[in-house]
C-alpha positions in Angstrom: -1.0 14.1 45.9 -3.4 13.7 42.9 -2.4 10.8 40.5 -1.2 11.9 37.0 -2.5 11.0 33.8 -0.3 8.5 32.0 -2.0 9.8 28.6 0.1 12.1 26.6 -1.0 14.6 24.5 -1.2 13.7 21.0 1.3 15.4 18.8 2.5 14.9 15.3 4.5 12.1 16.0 2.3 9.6 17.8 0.1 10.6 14.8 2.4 9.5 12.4 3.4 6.2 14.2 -0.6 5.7 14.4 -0.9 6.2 10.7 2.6 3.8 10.0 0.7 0.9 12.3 -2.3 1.3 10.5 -0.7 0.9 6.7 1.6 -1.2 7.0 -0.1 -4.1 9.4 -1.0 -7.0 7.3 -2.7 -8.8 10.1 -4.0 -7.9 13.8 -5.6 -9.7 16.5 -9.5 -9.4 16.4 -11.5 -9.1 19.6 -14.8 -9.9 19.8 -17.7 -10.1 22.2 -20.8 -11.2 20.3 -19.6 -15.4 21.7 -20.9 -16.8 25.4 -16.9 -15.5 26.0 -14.9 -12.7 24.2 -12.8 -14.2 21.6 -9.6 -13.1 19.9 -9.1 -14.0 16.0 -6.1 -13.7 14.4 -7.2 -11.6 10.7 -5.7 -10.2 7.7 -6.2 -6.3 7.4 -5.3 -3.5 4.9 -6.1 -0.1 5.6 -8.5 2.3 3.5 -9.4 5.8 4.8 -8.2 5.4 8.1 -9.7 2.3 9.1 -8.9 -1.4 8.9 -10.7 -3.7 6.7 -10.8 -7.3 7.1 -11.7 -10.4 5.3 -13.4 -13.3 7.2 -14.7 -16.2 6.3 -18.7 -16.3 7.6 -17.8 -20.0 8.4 -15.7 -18.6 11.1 -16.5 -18.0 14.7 -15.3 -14.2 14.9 -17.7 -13.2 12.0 -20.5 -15.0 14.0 -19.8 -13.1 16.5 -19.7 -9.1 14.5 -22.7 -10.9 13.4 -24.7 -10.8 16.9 -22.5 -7.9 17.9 -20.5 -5.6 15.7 -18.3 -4.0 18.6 -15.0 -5.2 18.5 -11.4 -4.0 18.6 -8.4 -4.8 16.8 -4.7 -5.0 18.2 -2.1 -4.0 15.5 1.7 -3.7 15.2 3.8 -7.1 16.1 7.2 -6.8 18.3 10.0 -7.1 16.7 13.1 -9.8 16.5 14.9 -8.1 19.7 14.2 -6.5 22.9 11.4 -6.5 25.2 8.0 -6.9 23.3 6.4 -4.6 25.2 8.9 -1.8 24.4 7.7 -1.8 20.2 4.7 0.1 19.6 1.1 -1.5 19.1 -2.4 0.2 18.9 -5.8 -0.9 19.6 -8.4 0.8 17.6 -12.0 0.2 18.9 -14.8 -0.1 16.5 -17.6 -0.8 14.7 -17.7 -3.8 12.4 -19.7 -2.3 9.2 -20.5 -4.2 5.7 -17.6 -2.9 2.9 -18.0 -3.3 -0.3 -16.3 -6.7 -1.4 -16.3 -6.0 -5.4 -15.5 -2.2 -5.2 -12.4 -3.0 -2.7 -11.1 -5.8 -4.3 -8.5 -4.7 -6.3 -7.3 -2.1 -3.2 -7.2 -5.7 -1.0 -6.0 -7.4 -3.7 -2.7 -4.8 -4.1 -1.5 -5.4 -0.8 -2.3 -9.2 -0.1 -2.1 -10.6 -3.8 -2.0 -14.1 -2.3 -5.9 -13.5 -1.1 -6.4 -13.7 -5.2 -7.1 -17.8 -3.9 -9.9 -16.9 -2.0 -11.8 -13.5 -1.7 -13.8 -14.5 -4.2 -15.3 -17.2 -2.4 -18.8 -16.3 -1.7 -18.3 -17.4 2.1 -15.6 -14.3 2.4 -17.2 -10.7 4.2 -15.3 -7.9 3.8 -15.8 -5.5 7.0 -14.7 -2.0 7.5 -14.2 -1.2 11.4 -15.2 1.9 11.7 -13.1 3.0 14.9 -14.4 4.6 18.0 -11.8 5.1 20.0 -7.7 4.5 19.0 -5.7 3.7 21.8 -1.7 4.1 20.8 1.5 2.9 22.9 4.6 3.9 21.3 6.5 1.9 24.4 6.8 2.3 27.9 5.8 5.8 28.9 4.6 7.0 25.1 0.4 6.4 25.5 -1.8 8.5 23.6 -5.5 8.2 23.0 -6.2 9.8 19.3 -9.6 10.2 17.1 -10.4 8.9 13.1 -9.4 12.2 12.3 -5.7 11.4 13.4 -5.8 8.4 11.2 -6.7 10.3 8.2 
């Protein structure tokens, strides 16, 4: 008997719940591989046109790492105060860690983490868009769905 695909078909829904991830996640857990052993970061995000932006500190060892390689991914979505965590929804997008442009996205940063007003100035502080290549969704157990940037949008 041939094994089924656990992947659902993307409908309007899982794009939705991609898209509430995505804006409202104030933080995610950053994967990189560009270390001697892949590391995960803990960053702030905000989204802008369907992608996740972060702000790192070049001191840091994750930005060190985009530095020697840009592919990373990013885990969004946190469980929340009841139930089984693995039962609340999370998506990893994977990506492409490009340059943004720190001055022109300030005041979009700014608006949803005014407390970063201490420190993304600081001349230390990148500001990378992660252009995603593929978005991996799970709604919960049984809800998977693999969807494109264009389902972000």
């Amino acid at each position: 008997m041939p094994k089924s695909d656990p992947i659902n078909p993307t409908d309007d829904d899982a794009r939705a719940l991609a898209r509430k991830l995505l804006k409202n996640a104030r933080f995610g857990a950053l994967a990189t591989v560009g270390t001697p052993a892949p590391l995960v970061s803990r960053v702030a995000t905000v989204a802008h046109e369907g992608a996740p932006l972060i702000l790192v500190s070049t001191l840091s060892a994750h930005t060190q790492a985009l530095a020697a390689d840009p592919n990373c991914s990013i885990l969004l979505g946190e469980p929340g105060d009841k139930g089984d965590p693995l039962t609340h929804p999370r998506m990893t997008l994977c990506a492409v860690a490009q340059s943004a442009d720190k001055s022109t996205l300030r005041h979009h940063w700014l608006a949803a983490i005014p407390k970063a007003a201490l420190y993304y100035d600081f001349t230390d502080f990148r500001l990378f868009r992660l252009a995603p290549t593929d978005v991996h969704l799970n709604g919960g157990f049984g809800k998977a769905y693999r969807l494109t940037l264009e389902d972000l949008i």
